[in-house]
N, C-alpha and C positions, 0 to 999 in steps of 0.2 A: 414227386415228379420233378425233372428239373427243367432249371429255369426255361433252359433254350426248345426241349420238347413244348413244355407249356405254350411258349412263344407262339410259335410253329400250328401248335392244336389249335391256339387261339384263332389265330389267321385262317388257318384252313374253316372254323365253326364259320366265323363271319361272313367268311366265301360260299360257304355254304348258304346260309341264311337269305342272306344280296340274291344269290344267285335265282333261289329258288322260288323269295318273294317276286324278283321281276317276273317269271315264270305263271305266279299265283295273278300276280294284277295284271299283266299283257291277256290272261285268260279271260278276263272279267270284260273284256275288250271286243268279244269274237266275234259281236254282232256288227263290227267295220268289216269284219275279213272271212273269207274261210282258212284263211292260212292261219290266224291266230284262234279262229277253233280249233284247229288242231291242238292244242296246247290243252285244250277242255277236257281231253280224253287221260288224263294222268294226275287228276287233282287227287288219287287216294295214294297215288305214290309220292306226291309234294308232301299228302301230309302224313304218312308216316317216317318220309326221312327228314323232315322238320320235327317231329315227334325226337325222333334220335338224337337231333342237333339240340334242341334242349337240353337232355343230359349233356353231353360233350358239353354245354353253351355252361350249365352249373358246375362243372368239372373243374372247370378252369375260369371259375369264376368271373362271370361273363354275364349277369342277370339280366341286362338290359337286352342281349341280343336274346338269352333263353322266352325272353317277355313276347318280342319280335317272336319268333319264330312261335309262340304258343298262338297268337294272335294270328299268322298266315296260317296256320295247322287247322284252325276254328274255321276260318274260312272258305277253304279248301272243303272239309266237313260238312258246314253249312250247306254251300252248294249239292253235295252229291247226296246228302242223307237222308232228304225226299225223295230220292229214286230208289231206297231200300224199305223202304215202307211203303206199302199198296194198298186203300182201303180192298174192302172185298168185295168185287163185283158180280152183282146181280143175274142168275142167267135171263134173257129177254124173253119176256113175257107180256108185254105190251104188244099192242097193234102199234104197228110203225116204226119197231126198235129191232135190234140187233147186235149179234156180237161177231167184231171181225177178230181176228188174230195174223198177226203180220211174222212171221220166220225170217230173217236174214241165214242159213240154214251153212255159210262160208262151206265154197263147194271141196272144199279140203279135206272138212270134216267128216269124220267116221262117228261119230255118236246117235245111231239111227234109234236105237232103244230110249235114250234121252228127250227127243223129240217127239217121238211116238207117246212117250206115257205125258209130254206138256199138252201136246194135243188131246188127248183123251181127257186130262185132266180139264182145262179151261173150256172144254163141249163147246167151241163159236159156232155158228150160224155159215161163218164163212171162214177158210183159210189161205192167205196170198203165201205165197214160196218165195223167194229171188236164192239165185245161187243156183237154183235146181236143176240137178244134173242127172241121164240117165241111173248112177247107183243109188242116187234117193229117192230117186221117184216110187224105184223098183223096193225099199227097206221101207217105206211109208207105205207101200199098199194096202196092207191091213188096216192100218187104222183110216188111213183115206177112204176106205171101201164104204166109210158112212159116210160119203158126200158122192151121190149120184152126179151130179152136176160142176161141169168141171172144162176150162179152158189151159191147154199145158203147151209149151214148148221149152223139153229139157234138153240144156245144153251142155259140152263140159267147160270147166271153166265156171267165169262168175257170172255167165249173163244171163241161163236161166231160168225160164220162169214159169207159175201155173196159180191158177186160182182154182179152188174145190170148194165146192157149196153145196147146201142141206136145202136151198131155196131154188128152184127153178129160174133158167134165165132165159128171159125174152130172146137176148142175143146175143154173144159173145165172140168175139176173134180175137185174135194175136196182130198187133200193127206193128209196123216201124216207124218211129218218129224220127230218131236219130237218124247222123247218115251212116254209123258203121254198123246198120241192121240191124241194133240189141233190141230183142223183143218187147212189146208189152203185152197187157192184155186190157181189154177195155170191153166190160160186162153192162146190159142193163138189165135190170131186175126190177119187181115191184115188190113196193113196203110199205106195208099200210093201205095198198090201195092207190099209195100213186109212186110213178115210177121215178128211177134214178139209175145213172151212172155210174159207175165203180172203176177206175181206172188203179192197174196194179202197174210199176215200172220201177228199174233199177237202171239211174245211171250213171255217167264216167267220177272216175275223182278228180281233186282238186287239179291235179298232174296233168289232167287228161282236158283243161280249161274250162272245166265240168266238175260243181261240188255234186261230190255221191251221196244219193237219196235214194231210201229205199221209204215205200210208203202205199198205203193203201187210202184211199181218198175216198167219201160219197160226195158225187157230184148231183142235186138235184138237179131236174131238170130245169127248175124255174130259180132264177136269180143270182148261182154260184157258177158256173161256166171257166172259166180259166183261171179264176180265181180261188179255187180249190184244188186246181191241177196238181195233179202229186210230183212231178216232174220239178216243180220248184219249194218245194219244203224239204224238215230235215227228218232223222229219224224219230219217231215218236215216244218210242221208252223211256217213263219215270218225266213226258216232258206236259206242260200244261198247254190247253187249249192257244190262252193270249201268246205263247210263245213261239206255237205253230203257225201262228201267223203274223209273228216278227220275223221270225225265220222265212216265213215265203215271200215279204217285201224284200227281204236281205235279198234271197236266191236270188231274184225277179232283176235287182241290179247288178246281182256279178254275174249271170249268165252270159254269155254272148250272143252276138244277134242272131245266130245261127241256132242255136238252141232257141231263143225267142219263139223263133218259127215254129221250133219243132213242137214246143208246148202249145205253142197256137194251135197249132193243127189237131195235137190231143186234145184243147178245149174245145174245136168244133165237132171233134168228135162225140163229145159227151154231149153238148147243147144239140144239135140236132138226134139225139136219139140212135146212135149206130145207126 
């Protein structure tokens, strides 16, 4: 290889390396921002092209940055490789207990056969939509047909939304919290023998001065109130309890006050009983 290629490779691994660690550590960060969440959603592409940059990094003998970069690739790793592992969960069987399933279902998507066999497969007790748009509603009907109970408003578009249940509901409507009208729906049900709230909602992104939350929440009726409101947490998949509600102090301060309200008003929804 000659010298001046070498040169050139060399600079460009290192730029690589810099580049992608700031990348990896501003990630590690996200619970100041939602803008530096964003950054969270590509830690398996940091580290497979830090993977790469290793070899290049021994190519041109480079070992201390090949080290560096094995060391941001682990981390990157680290982080995402409890979200590919699931223990196996239990269908409910207990008095008191249950299984929700939450779809983000991206109203774009045409994969209705995919969805259909997750649903059959994971049997919940209850199923939240967001996304849901008349072509899904209508490709899910089959498998939905096993949930009697059921609060919908499909839209086109991302805002969408429906909850299907195998449990009878005390009461259910469709509200508007927000002021550009995006639907929710806010269920109460009994479980166990005593009742609770279930608020389903999808809303704006970070763009929109509104981080986007899609989530399914039980609200009991005694002691949780706006403090479980789903409106201010983040998405749930591969994430742990304690983290859902760092994420919901997070949301709670970058909302604006006009969202405030609007979760307020979801949580007076839930505490007095629809």
């Amino acid at each position: 290889m000659g010298r001046r290629i070498s040169r050139g490779l060399a600079v460009v691994v290192r730029g690589i390396v810099w580049f992608l660690g700031a990348l990896t550590l501003l990630a590690l960060l996200d619970p100041l921002s939602s803008y530096l969440e964003l950054l969270t959603f590509f830690r398996v592409q940091y580290a497979a092209l830090l993977l790469a940059a290793i070899v290049l990094a021994l190519v041109v003998r480079l070992p201390r940055v090949a080290f560096a970069a094995l060391v941001l690739a682990g981390v990157n790793l680290a982080v995402v490789a409890p979200t590919w592992v699931s223990s196996r969960t239990e269908a409910a069987t207990r008095p008191g207990s249950l299984r929700l399933l939450l779809i983000n279902l991206e109203s774009g998507n045409d994969q209705h056969a995919d969805v259909a066999r997750l649903i059959t497969k994971a049997d919940p007790d209850l199923v939240g939509l967001v996304e849901l748009t008349p072509t899904w509603a209508g490709g899910l009907a089959p498998v939905l047909s096993r949930f009697p109970y059921r609060k919908t408003e499909p839209q086109r578009g991302a805002y969408g939304i429906g909850l299907y249940s195998k449990l009878a509901f005390r009461h259910a409507t469709v509200e508007h919290f927000a002021r550009d009208a995006a639907p929710s729906v806010v269920a109460r049900l009994d479980l166990g023998g005593d009742p609770f709230a279930l608020v389903l909602t999808h809303v704006h992104t970070p763009f929109a001065r509104l981080q986007r939350r899609s989530l399914v929440v039980l609200v009991p009726q005694f002691g949780l109130g706006r403090r479980a409101l789903g409106c201010a947490s983040r998405p749930l998949a591969g994430r742990k309890l304690a983290e859902l509600e760092r994420a919901r102090a997070r949301a709670d301060r970058q909302l604006p006050d006009q969202s405030r309200r609007d979760c307020a008003r979801a949580g007076a929804w839930a505490r007095r009983g629809v």
